[in-house]
N, C-alpha and C positions, 0 to 999 in steps of 0.2 A: 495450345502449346505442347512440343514434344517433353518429353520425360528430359530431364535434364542429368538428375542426380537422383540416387536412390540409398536409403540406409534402413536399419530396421528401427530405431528411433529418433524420432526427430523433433528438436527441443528449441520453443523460442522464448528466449530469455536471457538475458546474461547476468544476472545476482545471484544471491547465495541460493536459494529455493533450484535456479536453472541449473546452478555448477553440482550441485547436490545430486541432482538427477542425472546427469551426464555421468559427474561418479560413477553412482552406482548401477546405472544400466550398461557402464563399460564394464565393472567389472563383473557384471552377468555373461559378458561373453559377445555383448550387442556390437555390432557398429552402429555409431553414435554422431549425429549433425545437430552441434549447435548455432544460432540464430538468433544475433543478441541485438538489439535493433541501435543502442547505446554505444555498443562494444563489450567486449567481454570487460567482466567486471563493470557492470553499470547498476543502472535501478535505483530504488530507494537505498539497497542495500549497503551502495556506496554511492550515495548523496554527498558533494565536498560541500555543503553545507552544516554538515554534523561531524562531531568531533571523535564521534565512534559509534562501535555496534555496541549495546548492552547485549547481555544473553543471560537468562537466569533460569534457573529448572530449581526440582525439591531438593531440599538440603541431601535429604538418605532417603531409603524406603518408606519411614516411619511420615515422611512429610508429603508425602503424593497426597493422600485423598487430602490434608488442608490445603495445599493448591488447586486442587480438583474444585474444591469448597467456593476457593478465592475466584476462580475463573469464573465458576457461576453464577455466583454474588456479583460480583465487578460486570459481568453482564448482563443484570438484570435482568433475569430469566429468560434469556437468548438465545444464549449458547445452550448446545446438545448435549446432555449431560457425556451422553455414550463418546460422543465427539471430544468430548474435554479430557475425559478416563486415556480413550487413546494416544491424545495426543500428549499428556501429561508423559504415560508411561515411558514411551521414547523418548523424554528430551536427555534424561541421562546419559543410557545409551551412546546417544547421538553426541552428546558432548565431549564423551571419554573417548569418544569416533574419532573426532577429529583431533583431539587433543592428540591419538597418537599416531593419527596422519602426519601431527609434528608444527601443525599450525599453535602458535603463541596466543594464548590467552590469559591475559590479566588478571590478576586476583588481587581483592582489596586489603591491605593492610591494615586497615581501622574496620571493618565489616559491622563493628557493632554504631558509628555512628548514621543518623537516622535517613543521610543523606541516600544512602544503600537500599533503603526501601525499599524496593520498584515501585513506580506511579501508581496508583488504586489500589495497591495490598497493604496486610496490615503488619506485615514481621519481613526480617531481610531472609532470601533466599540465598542458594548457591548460583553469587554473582560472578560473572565473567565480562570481560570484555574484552572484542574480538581486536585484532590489530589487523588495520587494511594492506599493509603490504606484508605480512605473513601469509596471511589469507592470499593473496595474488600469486607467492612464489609458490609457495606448498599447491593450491591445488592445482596450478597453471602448469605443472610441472607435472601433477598426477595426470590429468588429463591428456598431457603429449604422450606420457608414458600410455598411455590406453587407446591413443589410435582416436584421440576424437579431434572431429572435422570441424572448424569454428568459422563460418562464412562471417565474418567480422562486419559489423554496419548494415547487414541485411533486415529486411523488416517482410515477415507472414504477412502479405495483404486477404488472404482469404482461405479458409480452410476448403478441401477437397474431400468430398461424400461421392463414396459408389456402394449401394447394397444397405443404404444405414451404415455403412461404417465408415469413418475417416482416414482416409488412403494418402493424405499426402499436403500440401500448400501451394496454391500458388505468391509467389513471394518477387521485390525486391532486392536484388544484387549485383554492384556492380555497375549501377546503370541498367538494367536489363529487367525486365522481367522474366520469370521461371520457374519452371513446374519442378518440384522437390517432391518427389513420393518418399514412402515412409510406411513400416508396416502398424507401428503404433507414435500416436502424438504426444507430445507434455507442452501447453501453455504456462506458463513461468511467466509473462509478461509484464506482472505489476497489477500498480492500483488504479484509480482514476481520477491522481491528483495535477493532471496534465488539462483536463476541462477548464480547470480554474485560473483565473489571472493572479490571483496572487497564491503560489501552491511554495512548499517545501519537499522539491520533488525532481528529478531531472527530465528531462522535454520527452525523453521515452518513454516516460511510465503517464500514458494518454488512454487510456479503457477501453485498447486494440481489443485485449485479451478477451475480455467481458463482450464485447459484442463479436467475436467471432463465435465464442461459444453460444452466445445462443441464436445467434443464425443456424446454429451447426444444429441444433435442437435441446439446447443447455437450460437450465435452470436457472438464475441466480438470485442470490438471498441477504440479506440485510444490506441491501444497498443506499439504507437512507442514514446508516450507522458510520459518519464520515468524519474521524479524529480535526479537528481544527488546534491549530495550536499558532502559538507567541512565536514571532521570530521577526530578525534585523528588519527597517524599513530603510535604515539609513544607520551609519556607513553599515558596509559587508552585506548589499542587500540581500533577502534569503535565507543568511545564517538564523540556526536554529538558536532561541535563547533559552539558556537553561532556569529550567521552571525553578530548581533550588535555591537559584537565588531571590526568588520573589521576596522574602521573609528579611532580605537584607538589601532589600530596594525602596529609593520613591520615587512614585510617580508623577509625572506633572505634565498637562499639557502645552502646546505652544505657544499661550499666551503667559504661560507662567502657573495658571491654575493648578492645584491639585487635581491628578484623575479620580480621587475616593475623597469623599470628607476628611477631615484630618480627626485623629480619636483614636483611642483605642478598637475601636469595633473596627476599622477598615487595618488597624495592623494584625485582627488576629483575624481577616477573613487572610490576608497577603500569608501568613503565615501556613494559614491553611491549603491555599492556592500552590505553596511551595512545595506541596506532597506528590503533585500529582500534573504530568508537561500537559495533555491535552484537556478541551474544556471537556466538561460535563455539564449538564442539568440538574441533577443528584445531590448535588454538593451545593453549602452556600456560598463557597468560594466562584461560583458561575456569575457574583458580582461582579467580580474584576472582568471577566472578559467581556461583560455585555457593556461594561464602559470602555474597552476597548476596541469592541464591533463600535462604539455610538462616534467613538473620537474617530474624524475621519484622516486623522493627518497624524494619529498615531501618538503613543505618548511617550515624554522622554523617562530614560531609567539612572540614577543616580546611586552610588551603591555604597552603604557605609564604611565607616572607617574599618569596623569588624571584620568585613568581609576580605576588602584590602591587604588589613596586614594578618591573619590569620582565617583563612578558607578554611574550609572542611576539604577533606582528600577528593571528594569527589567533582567540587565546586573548583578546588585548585587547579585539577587536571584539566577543567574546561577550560579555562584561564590561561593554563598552558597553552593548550593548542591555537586558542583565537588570538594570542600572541606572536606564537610561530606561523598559524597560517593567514589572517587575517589582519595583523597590525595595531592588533588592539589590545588596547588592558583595561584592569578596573576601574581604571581612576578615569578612560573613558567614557562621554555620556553616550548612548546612543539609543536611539526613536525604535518603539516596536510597536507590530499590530498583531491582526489575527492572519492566520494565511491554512490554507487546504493542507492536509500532510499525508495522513495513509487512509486507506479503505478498510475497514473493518468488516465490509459484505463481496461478495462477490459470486465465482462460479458455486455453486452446490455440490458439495463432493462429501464422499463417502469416508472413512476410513480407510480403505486405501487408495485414497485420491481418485477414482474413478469419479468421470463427470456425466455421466448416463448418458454417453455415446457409445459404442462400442470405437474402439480405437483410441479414446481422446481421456486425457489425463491433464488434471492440473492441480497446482500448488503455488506456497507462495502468498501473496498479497492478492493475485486475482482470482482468488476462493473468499468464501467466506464458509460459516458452520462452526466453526471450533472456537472462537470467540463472542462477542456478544453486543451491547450497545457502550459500554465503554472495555477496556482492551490492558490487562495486568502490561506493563511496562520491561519490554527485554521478551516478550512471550514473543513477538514478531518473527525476529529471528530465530528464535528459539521453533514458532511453524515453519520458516525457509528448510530448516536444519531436517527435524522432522518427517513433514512431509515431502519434502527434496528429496530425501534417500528413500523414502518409503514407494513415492509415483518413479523413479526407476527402475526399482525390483519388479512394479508392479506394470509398468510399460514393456521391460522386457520380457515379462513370461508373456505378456499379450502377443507379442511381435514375435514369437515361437510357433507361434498358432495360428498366424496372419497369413495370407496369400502375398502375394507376390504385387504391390500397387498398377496399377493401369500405365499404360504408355503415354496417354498426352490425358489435359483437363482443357475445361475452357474457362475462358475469364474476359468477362467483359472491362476493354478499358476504357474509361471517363474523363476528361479533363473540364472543371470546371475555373473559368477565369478568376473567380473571385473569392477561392479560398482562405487568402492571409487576412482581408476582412472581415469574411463568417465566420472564422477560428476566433477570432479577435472580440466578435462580438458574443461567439457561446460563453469565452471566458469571462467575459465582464456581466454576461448574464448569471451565471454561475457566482461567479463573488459577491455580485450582488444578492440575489436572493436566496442561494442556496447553502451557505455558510452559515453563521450566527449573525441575530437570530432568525428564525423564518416562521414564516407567518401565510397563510392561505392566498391568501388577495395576491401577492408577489409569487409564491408559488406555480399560481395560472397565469400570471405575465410570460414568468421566465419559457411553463410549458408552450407556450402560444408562441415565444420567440424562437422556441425548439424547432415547432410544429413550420413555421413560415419558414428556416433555416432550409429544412429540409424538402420544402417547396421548393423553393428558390433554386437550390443546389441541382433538383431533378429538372427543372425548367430550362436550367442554364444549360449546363451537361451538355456536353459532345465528344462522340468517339474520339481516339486518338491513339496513336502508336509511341509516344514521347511516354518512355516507361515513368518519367519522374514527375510530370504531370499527374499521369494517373494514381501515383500511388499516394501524393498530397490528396486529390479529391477522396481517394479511397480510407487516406485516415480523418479526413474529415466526416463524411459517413459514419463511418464506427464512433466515432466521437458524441455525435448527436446520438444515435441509436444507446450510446452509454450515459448521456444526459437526460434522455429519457424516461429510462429506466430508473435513475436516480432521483428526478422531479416526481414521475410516479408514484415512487416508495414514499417518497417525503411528504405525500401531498395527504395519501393513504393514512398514514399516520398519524391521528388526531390526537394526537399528546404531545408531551416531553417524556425522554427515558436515554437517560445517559447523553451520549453524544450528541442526540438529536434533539433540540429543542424549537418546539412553537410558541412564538409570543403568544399566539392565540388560545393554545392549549397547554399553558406552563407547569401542569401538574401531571404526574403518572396518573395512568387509565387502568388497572388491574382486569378491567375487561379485555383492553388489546395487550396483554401478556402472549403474543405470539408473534411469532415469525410471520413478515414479506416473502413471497417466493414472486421473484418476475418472471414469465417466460413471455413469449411471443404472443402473447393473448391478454396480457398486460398484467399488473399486478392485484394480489390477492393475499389474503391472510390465511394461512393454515390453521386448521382444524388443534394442532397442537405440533408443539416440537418434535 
């Protein structure tokens, strides 16, 4: 393919981590091509299953290292200490950034009730919550002002290497396939909650990113560390359910059962369960959800009088919005289960989001390192934010330095007929075995289902010039190469620790207190963090 378009960065993403970066490598001076596969403003970031963005950093200065503290803790000695330090120090910064970009952020009026917590910490921080269409106007409006190019519904099918370094995409747009040179990259892509059949997550955020980078020669790391969390099965399917109310919920199965004993002991694990949205291991509150992995039909949620007529601020606001946007209220019952939500592992990246390509940068959800095996709650966004401005400072000093991209790439295109079935089938191999809880024996099914996947798919295969053929077999591809690597880590992993747990091995191992690193040679345990 000839050279179609050229910029000096080029960013595929469209959530806060992608907008972040485009920021700030325009106002480097860069020309700027985003590449949002969703549309702008998409991703987890703006999931219309959730009712907002949390965002929360240290109260002042005096509070950094106790969140530095909480990160590491809550990760279970995962996360990079040095990686936490950094990433700690700029959420302020970043937030007082944008605040007077002009974007509306919410502040809690009751801050001291418990509801404010964030998930897995132990004291409230400096809570924010971001408003989705402030965030749309303000930067949507920064971004024209700065001259950047937004190929809207485009999707990177493949990174482009000349010399060891990453010179460009070839990519989907418009129908078309086309070569996109670039003097420095930013993958922004997301997590890898698009594998799964039952995910909280939108159909773009599928583990493109993750497996281009490590074709590309990437690393990636805690990739068996995969948030699962409660949300709608019925009505609003996909809505996220807010864990707060657990403590003011019963549960009961479809035939009427109780999902927990009835007693005291199952209202103060619900209680406890209410601290904190995604499962853990860690915790004894990991009852409620492995009776909720076991109910296959999901259980319903009833919610007391207390909750009804006086919410907590936090519990109300939910309440609010699933009113106005989903039709619902409390006095509603509705069925939840477990479903895939964010990545906690992914590309390996540095502090300043270098991903040991020369050229290639990412952030976002399709990193991992600065978090751990379970994830302090609002830290999320708070990495978008982060490292978003950080990889486009650091993409365009790259792109100052870079050559000029090549004139054409090649790309092999594939169309294989039987895509929407193998998709169909990685997912439900996924929900099935790779969620809660997971266990060895299913582990080598699902990898065996991978492994035949990707037979299949190379057997089938035939050229083709029908750009949109090609680029379905092409995210199917990435997709297995991203299940792979996550059956891998999972399989490696002969414990429980946070997010991951094996029935088989349901205690922490203090011997594997280390990091997964995957690359192309398959996965292995580092020597230390």
């Amino acid at each position: 393919m000839e050279r179609e378009h050229s910029c000096d960065v080029l960013i595929a993403g469209g959530g806060i981590a992608a907008l972040c970066a485009a920021w700030k490598a325009g106002e480097a001076g860069c020309s700027v091509t985003l590449i949002p596969a969703g549309g702008l403003f998409s991703g987890s970031s703006f999931y219309p299953g959730t009712w907002g963005l949390g965002l929360i950093g240290p109260e002042d200065a005096s509070d950094r290292d106790d969140l530095v503290d909480a990160v590491c803790r809550v990760g279970c000695g995962m996360a990079s200490r040095a990686m936490a330090e950094s990433f700690v120090s700029g959420i302020s910064p970043a937030i007082a950034e944008l605040r007077g970009l002009g974007v509306k952020l919410r502040r809690a009026r009751q801050r001291e009730q418990r509801e404010f917590i964030p998930c897995f910490d132990h004291k409230t921080r400096d809570w924010n919550g971001i408003e989705f269409e402030s965030v749309r106007q303000v930067l949507g409006k920064r971004l024209e002002e700065l001259g950047v190019t937004v190929l809207d519904r485009g999707q990177v099918l493949r990174l482009v290497t000349e010399g060891g370094r990453v010179r460009g995409a070839a990519a989907l747009f418009r129908g078309r396939l086309r070569f996109l040179g670039c003097r420095a990259f930013v993958l922004a892509t997301g997590g890898y909650g698009g594998i799964f059949q039952r995910r909280l997550c939108t159909g773009d955020v599928a583990g493109m990113g993750q497996a281009l980078a490590l074709e590309a020669g990437c690393s990636l790391i805690h990739m068996e560390f995969m948030q699962i969390m409660p949300g709608f099965l019925s009505p609003a399917a996909g809505t996220v359910f807010n864990e707060k109310a657990f403590r003011f919920s019963d549960l009961t199965l479809p035939d009427g059962a109780p999902l927990l004993p009835p007693g005291e002991e199952s209202r103060r694990l619900l209680e406890l369960r209410s601290t904190h949205g995604p499962f853990t291991s860690r915790l004894e509150s990991r009852a409620v959800d492995l009776a909720l992995a076991w109910a296959e039909e999901g259980a319903e949620v009833t919610y007391s009088p207390e909750l009804r007529e006086n919410p907590p601020e936090f519990v109300a606001a939910y309440f609010d919005w699933l009113a106005r946007e989903k039709g619902l209220t409390a006095a509603d019952p509705v069925r939840i289960g477990l479903f895939a939500h964010a990545a906690n592992g992914g590309v390996a990246i540095g502090p300043d989001a270098s991903a040991g390509v020369p050229g290639l940068f990412a952030c976002g959800e399709v990193t991992g390192g600065m978090h751990g095996a379970d994830r302090i709650g609002g830290l999320s966004t708070a990495n978008g934010l982060v490292f978003g401005g950080r990889v486009g400072q650091a993409a365009a000093a790259a792109a100052a330095g870079a050559p000029e991209p090549p004139g054409r790439c090649e790309f092999q295109s594939w169309s294989c007929p039987e895509t929407g079935e193998m998709t169909r089938t990685l997912r439900q191999t996924m929900t099935r075995y790779a969620m809660v809880p997971r266990e060895g024996a299913g582990l080598s099914r699902a990898l065996e289902t991978v492994e035949a996947l990707d037979r299949r798919l190379r057997e089938t295969r035939a050229p083709t010039a029908a750009a949109e053929e090609a680029a379905r077999t092409r995210r199917l591809e990435c997709r297995l190469v991203t299940a792979r690597c996550v059956l891998q880590a999972t399989s490696l992993r002969r414990e429980s620790r946070g997010s991951h747990f094996r029935a088989d091995f349901p205690r922490q191992d203090p011997a594997l207190a280390r990091p997964i690193l995957v690359d192309r040679g398959g996965a292995a345990f580092l020597e230390r963090i």
